[in-house]
C-alpha positions as CSV (number, residue, x, y, z in Angstrom):
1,X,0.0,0.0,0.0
2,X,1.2,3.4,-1.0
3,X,1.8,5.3,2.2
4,X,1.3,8.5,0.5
5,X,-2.7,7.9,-0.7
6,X,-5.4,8.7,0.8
7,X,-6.9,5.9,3.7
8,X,-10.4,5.0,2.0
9,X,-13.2,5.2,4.4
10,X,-15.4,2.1,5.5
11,X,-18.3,2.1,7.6
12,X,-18.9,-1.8,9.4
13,X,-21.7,-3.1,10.0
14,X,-22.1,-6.6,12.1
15,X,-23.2,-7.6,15.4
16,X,-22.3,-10.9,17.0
17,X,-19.1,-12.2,18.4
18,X,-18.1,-13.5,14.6
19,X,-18.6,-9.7,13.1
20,X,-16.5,-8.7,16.1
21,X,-13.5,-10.9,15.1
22,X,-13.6,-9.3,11.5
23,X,-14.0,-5.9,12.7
24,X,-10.7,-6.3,14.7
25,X,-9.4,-7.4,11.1
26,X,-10.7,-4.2,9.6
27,X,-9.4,-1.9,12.2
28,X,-5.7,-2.9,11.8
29,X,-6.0,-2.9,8.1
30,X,-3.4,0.2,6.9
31,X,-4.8,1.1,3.4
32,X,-8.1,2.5,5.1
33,X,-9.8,4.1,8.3
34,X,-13.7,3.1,9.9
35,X,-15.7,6.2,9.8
36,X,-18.4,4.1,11.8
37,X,-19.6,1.0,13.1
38,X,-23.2,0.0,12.8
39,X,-24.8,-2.8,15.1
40,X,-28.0,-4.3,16.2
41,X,-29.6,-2.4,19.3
42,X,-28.6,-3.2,22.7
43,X,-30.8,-6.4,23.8
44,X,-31.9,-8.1,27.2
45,X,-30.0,-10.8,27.9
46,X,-29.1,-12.7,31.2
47,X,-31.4,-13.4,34.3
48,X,-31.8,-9.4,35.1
49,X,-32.8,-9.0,31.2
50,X,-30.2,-6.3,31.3
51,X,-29.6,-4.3,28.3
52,X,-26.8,-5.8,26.9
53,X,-24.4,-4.3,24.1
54,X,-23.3,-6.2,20.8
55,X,-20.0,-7.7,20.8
56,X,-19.2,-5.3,18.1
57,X,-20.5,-2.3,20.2
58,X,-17.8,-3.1,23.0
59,X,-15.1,-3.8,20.7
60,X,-16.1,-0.6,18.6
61,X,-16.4,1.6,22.1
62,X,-13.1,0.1,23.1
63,X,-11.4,1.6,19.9
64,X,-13.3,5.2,19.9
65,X,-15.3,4.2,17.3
66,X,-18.4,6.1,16.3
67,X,-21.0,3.6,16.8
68,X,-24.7,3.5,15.2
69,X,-27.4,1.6,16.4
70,X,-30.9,1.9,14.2
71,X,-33.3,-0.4,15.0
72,X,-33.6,-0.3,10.6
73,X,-33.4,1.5,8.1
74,X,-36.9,2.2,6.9
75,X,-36.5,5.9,8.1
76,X,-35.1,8.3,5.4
77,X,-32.9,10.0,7.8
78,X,-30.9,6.9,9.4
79,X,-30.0,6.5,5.6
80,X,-29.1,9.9,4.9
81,X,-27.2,9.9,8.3
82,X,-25.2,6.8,6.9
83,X,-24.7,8.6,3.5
84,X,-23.1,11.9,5.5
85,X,-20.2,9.9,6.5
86,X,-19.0,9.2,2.9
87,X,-17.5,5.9,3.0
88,X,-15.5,4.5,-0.3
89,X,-16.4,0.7,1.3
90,X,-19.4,-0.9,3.4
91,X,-18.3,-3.8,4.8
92,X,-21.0,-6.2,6.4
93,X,-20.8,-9.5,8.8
94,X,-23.2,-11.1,10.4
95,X,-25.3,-7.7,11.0
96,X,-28.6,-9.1,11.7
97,X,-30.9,-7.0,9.1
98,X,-31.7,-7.2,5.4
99,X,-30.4,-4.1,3.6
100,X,-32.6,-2.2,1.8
101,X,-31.6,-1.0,-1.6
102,X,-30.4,2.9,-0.4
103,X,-27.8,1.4,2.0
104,X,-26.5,-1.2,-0.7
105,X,-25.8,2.4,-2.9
106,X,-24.2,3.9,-0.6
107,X,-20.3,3.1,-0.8
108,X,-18.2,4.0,-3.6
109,X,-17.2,0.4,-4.0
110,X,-19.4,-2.3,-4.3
111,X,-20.7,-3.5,-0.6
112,X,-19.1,-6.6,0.8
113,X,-20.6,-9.2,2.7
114,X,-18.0,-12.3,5.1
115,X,-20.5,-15.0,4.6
116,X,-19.5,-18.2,6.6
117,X,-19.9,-20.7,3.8
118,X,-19.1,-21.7,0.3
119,X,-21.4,-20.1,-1.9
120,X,-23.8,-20.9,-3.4
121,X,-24.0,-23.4,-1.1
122,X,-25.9,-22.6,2.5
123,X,-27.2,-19.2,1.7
124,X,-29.4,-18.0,5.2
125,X,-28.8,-17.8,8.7
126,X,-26.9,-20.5,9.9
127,X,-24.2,-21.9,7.0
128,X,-21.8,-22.9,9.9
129,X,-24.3,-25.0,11.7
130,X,-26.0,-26.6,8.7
131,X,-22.9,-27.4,6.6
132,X,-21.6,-29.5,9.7
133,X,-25.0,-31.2,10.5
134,X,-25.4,-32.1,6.8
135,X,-21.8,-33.0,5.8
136,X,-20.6,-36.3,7.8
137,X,-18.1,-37.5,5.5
138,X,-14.5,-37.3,5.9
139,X,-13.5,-35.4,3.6
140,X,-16.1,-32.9,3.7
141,X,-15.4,-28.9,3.5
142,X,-17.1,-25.6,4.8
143,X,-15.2,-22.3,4.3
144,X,-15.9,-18.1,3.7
145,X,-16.9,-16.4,0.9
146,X,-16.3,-12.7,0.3
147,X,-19.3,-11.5,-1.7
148,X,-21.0,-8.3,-3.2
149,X,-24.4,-7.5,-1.1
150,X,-27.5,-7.7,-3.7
151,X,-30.8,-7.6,-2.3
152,X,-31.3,-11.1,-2.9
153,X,-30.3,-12.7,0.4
154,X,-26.7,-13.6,-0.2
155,X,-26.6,-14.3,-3.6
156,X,-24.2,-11.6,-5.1
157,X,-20.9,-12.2,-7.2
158,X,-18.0,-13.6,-4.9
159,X,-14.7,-12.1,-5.2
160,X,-12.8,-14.9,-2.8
161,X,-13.4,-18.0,-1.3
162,X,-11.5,-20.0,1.2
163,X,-12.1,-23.8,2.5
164,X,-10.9,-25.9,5.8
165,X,-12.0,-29.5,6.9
166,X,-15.0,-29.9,8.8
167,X,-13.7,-33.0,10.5
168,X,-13.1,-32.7,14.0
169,X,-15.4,-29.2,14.8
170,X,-18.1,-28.4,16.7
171,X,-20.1,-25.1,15.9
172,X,-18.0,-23.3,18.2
173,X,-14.9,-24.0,17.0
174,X,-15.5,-23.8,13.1
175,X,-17.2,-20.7,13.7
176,X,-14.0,-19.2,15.9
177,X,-12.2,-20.7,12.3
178,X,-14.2,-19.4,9.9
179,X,-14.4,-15.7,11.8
180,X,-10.8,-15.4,11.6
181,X,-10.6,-16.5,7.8
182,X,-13.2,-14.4,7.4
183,X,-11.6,-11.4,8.4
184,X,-8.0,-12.4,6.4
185,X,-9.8,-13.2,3.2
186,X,-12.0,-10.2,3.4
187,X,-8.2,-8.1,3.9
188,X,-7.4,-9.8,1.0
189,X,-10.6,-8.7,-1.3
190,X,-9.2,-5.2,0.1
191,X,-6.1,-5.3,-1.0
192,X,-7.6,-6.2,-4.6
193,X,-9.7,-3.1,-4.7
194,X,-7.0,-0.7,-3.4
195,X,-4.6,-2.6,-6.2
196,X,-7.8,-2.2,-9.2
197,X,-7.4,-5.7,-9.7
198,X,-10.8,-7.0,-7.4
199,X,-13.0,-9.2,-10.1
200,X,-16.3,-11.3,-9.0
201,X,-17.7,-14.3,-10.1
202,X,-21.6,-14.9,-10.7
203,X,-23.3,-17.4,-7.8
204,X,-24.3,-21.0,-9.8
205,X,-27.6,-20.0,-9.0
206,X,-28.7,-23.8,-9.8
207,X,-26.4,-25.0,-7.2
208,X,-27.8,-23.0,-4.1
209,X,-28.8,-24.0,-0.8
210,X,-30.4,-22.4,2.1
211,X,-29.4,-22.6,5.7
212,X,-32.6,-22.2,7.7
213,X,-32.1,-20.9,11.8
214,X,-31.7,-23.3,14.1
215,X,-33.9,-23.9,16.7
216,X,-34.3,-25.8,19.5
217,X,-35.5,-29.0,18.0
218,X,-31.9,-28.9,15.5
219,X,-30.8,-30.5,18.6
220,X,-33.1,-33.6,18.6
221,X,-30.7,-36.9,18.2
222,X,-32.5,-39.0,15.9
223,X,-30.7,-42.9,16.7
224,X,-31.9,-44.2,13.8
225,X,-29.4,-42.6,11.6
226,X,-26.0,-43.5,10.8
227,X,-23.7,-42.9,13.5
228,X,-21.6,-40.3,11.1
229,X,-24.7,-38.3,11.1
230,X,-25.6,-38.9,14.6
231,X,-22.2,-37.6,15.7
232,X,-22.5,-34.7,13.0
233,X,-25.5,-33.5,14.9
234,X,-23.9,-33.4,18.2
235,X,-21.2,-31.8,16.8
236,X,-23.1,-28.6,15.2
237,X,-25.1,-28.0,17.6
238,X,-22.3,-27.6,20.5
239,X,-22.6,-25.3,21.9
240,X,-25.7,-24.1,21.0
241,X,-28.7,-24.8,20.8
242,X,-27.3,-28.2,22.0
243,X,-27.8,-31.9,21.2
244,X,-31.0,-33.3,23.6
245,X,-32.1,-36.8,23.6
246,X,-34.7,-38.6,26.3
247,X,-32.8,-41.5,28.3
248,X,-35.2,-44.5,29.2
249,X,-32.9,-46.2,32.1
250,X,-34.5,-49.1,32.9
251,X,-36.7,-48.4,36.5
252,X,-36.3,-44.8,36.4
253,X,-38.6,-42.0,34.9
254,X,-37.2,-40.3,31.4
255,X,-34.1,-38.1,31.7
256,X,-33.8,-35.5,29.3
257,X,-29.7,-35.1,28.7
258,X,-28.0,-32.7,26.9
259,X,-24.9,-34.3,25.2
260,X,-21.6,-33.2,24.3
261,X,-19.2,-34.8,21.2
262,X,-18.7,-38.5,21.8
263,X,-17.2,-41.3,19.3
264,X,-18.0,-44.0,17.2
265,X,-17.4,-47.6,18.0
266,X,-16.5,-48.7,14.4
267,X,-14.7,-51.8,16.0
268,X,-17.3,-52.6,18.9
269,X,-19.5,-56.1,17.8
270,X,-22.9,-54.6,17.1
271,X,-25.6,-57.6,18.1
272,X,-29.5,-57.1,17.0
273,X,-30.5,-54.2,19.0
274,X,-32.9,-51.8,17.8
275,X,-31.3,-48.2,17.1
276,X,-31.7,-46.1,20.5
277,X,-30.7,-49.3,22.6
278,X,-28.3,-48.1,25.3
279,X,-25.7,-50.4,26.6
280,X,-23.1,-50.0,29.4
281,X,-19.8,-51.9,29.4
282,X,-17.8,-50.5,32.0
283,X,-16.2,-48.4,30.4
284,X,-18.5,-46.5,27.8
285,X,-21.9,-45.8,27.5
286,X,-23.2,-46.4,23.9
287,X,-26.1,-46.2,22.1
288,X,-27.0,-48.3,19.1
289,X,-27.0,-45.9,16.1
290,X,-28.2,-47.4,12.6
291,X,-24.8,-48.7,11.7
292,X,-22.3,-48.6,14.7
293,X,-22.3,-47.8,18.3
294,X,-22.0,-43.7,19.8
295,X,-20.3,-43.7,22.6
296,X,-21.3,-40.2,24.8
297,X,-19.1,-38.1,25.8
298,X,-20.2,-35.3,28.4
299,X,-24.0,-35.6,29.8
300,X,-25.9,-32.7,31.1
301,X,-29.2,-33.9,33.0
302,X,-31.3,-30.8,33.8
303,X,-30.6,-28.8,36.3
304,X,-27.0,-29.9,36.4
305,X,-23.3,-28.9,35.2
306,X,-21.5,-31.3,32.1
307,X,-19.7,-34.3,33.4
308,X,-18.3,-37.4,31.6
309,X,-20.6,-40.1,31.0
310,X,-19.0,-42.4,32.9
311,X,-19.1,-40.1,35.5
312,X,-22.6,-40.0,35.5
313,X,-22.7,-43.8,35.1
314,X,-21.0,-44.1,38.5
315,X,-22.3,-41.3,39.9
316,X,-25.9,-40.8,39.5
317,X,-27.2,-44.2,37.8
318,X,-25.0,-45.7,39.6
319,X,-25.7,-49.4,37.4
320,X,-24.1,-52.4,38.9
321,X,-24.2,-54.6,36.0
322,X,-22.4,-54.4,32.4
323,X,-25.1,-54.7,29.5
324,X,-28.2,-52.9,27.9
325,X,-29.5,-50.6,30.4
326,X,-32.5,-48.3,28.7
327,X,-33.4,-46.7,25.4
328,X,-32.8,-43.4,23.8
329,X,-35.2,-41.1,21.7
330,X,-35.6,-38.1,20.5
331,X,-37.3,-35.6,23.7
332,X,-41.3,-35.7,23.3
């Protein structure tokens, strides 16, 4: 970057921890300076329902930041207010609201958008989740992509993309991952732009998928399906909204646990059990997926903190004998 050239001016607009990890990206790149940072309203949150600031609000007070916080932008004058500070680049992650056609005309440059998958593939609210819950083989692979906002949700020409493994994460960690890539690929697009040389590519628009939100019942185990996908499940939905299942022990009432990543017996003997079947062996306890035995990994009954299965084995079933012990199914 030529030292002697004027900084470009970007305005950021982004909301959640993610969007926070790319606007510290932003803020140390040298070829421009934020103007302002845009982010959702401060929300309850928390047993008090305190008002509670964005992550992108404290990192954006924390720099001296201006910070901007309209509830939309259906009112003329938040978009002439955006408009007033000029900037050459808008740069969006994770903000929260669809952009209405006068903030998308704003910036000099084309607006860009850190979307947390390959696109065309998992367009929506929850790429990171749904590309893990949907992608159980080994050699399957998520990544960012750096594309122009449209007002077709997320469905603009990418200028960069960048891949990783999914094997191995949870949601938590691909999306710490994919938030830093995120915020070095989006550098990169930068660059490209300060340089003349940024092109885009048109979306496959036949290839697209949509990532719907998540809720609660994303965390459902359903035992009759392959334990790949079983453990794919458990995996995408740690931490959040977490992977539930309804425990039958045999003489007690239903517990409804919350389950952390286990593993996959590929080498355990898997006798004629229906899928759900829970079985203890001293050591693990499994249940009977459609192909293989899941061993669990951390419980959570209600009410209580995590601890390791076999904790909760010894602890509070406290079984005495080695063999099928209840059933699992998905909560009522």
């Amino acid at each position: 970057m030529d030292e002697t050239k004027e900084r470009f001016r970007i305005v950021f607009m982004g909301t959640p921890e993610l969007a926070a990890t790319v606007l510290r990206a932003v803020a140390g790149w040298p070829g421009g300076r934020l103007a302002a940072v845009y982010t959702q309203p401060d929300r309850p949150a928390g047993r008090g329902h305190k008002l509670t600031p964005s992550p992108v609000k404290v990192l954006a007070s924390s720099l001296g930041l201006p910070v901007e916080q309209p509830l939309n932008f259906k009112d003329e004058e938040e978009c002439r207010k955006l408009a007033a500070y000029k900037p050459d680049f808008l740069l969006v992650a994770a903000y929260g609201l669809l952009l209405p056609r006068a903030v998308i005309e704003t910036p000099r440059f084309p607006p860009l958008n850190v979307h947390t998958s390959l696109l065309p593939l998992y367009r929506g609210a929850a790429p990171i989740q749904r590309a893990l819950m949907e992608n159980w083989e080994e050699d399957a692979r998520t990544g960012v992509s750096i594309m122009e906002i449209v007002q077709a949700l997320d469905a603009g020409p990418v200028y960069a993309q960048e891949s990783l493994p999914l094997a191995g994460h949870t949601g938590g960690t691909l999306h710490d991952a994919l938030a830093e890539m995120g915020g070095r690929l989006l550098l990169s697009v930068l660059d490209r732009f300060a340089a003349g040389t940024a092109r885009a590519t048109p979306q496959d628009e036949s290839r697209a998928t949509y990532a719907a939100k998540l809720s609660k019942a994303d965390g459902y185990v359903d035992w009759n399906a392959p334990a790949a996908a079983v453990d794919a499940r458990v995996r995408a939905v740690t931490p959040w909204p977490g992977a539930r299942s309804a425990f039958h022990f045999d003489g007690r009432e239903a517990l409804i646990l919350q389950l952390g990543p286990g593993k996959i017996l590929r080498d355990v003997p898997m006798p004629r059990v229906l899928p759900g079947s829970v079985f203890w062996d001293g050591a693990d306890l499994r249940v009977a997926c459609a192909d293989a035995w899941y061993a669990l990994g951390t419980v959570r009954p209600q009410g209580k903190k995590d601890m390791e299965a076999r904790a909760f084995v010894n602890g509070f079933l406290r079984l005495q004998d080695k063999g099928l012990c209840g059933r699992a199914e998905p909560p009522a």
